[in-house]
N, C-alpha and C positions, 0 to 999 in steps of 0.2 A: 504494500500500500504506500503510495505517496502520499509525502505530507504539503500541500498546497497551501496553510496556512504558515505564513512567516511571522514571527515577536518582533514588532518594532523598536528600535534601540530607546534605551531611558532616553528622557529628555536634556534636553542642555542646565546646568543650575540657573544660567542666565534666563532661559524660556520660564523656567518654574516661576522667577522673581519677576517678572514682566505680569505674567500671566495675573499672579496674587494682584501683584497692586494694581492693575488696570481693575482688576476685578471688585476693588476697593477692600482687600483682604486684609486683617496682620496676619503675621504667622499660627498664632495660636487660632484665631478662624478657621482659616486655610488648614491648619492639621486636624481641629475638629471633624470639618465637613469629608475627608475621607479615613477616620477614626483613627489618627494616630496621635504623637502626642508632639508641643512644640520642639520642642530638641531634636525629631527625627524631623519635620521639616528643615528647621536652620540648618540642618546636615544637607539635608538635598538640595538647599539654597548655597552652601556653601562650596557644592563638588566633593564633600569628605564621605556620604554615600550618595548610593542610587537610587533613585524613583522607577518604581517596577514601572513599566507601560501600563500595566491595566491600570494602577493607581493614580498614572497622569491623564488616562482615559478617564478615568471616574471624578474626577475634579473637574476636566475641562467639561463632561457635559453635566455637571450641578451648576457651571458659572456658566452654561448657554455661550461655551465658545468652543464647541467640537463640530467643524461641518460633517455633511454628509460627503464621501469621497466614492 
């Protein structure tokens, strides 16, 4: 069986922090709304870890910025 679906690569920390504050997010918001806690965003904001794909999926469509592709 082939696997047709590919994992998109985490996001940039720079995309993450764009994304929040346009969003009019703080971090602690922004970690709420896809159940983590502030210190694991300020990680993913800082590049020190990664934002799984689904988790950046699940944010951008609670902030109505995911198109359809």
């Amino acid at each position: 069986m082939t696997d047709t679906h590919h994992k998109p690569p985490p996001p940039a920390p720079a995309d993450i922090r764009a994304h929040r504050t346009t969003a009019g997010h703080t971090q602690a918001a922004a970690a709420a709304m896809v159940y983590t806690d502030t210190r694991t965003w300020q990680k993913w904001e800082s590049g020190t870890a990664r934002m799984h794909p689904a988790t950046w999926e699940l944010y951008r469509i609670k902030t109505a910025t995911l198109k359809n592709t």
